[in-house]
C-alpha positions, 0 to 999 in steps of 0.5 A: 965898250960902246963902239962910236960912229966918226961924225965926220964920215956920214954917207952922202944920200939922203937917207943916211942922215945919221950915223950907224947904230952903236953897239949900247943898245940900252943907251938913250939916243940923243939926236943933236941938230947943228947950227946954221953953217954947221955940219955934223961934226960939231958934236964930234966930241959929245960922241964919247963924252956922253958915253956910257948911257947916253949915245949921241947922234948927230943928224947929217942935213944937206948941203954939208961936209960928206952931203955937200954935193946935196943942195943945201934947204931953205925951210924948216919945213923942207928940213923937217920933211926930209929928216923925219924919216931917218930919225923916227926910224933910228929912234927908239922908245928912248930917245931926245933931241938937241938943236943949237940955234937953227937945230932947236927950230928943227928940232922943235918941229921934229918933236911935234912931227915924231910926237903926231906919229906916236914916238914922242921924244922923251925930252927937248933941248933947246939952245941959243935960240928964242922961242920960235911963236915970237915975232922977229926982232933985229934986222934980217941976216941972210940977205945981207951984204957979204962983208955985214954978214961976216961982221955978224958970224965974227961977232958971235965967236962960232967960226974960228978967225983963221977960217974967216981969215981964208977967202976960199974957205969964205966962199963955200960958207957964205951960201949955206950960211944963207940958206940955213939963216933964212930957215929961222928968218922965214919961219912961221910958226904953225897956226893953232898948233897944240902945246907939246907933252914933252919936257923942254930944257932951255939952255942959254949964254948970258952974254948972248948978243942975239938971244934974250934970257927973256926969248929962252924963258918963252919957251916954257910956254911951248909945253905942257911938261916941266919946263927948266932955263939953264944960263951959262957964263958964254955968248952964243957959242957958249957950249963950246966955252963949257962943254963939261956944264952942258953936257952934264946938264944933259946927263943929269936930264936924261940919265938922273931923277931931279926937281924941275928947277925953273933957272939954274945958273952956271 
């Protein structure tokens, strides 16, 4: 039986980003990176799901639940420097990672990071989020006023009207909110950098106000491995929507032989 880490209960120092190991040492390792605002426990539930076979890891960054006594970053760069360690020393000869909107930015620049080490991650899934190489598109959100940028975290369905409905609560999501927006709006992507040699997955809602299929399809351009588009029913919190479909997309990536298939639609 595989023994779970609870995804809520991270040490706070830096460099216990992520949980302990499980005892399924033949499990690949799925490191999954939160989206802006979130914290770890986002891929509470994938904890189990994915078992056996697959263990995921959800990576801890600053600034969040048990490390939010630690100042939250504002670059990726920072992020990537800081998490590189942990994760490459976690991660075995099998390994892959997932990001959701600002996580597959991180997760992105790790896999060039831990590929340049020699511990190239054995796939990529990237999700709501287009490719990072193209120039920004819509208005700037983390300098927006308070009440804008509520709108805007309301529209996309991620944050639960109750916590919303809360002020307190409010206050202690604006800031790092802004921190992590400010990750992906101040990127810039890596100049003459080489494509990746590993498999990328793009995954996406259809009903996506802020990511085009378009922007997810240019992910493809990234690697010089197989490339797959997975378009779900969903805006862009759509992996809470289907979280059965995603996960069997990452199941059947990592765990089964398939023909690299360039749209699937769920």
């Amino acid at each position: 039986m595989t023994k779970t880490a609870d995804a809520s209960c991270f040490p706070p120092c830096r460099a216990e980003a992520i949980p302990p190991p499980t005892l399924d040492a033949d499990a690949i390792q799925l490191f999954c990176l939160p989206h802006a605002g979130a914290g770890a426990s986002a891929y509470r539930d994938w904890l189990d799901v994915l078992a056996p076979g697959i263990e995921a890891i959800p990576v801890q960054l600053p600034g969040r639940e048990s490390r939010h006594r630690e100042p939250a970053l504002h670059s990726a760069a920072e992020l990537v420097a800081i998490l590189k360690e942990p994760v490459a020393n976690r991660a075995g000869t099998d390994f892959a990672l997932f990001g959701h909107s600002m996580g597959a930015l991180l997760s992105y620049e790790l896999a060039h990071v831990l590929s340049a080490l020699g511990k190239p991650p054995r796939h990529l899934f990237v999700s709501g989020l287009g490719a990072p190489h193209l120039p920004p598109t819509g208005p700037r959100l983390h300098d927006l006023p308070d009440d804008e940028l509520l709108t805007v975290v309301a529209r996309l369905e991620g944050t639960s009207p109750e916590v919303l409905a809360q002020p307190e609560l409010v206050q202690l999501l604006l800031p790092l909110l802004r921190a992590d927006l400010t990750v992906w709006e101040t990127y810039t992507p890596v100049p003459r950098r080489g494509l990746l040699e590993v498999p990328v997955t793009a995954m996406g809602g259809r009903h996506d106000p802020s990511v085009s299929l378009d922007e997810l399809s240019a992910w493809g351009s990234l690697t010089s491995a197989e490339f797959h588009l997975e378009v779900f029913d969903g805006g862009h919190f759509y992996h809470h929507a289907a979280p059965d479909d995603v996960t069997a997309i990452l199941k059947e990536r990592l765990l089964e032989s398939s023909p690299a298939s360039e749209v699937v639609e769920k």
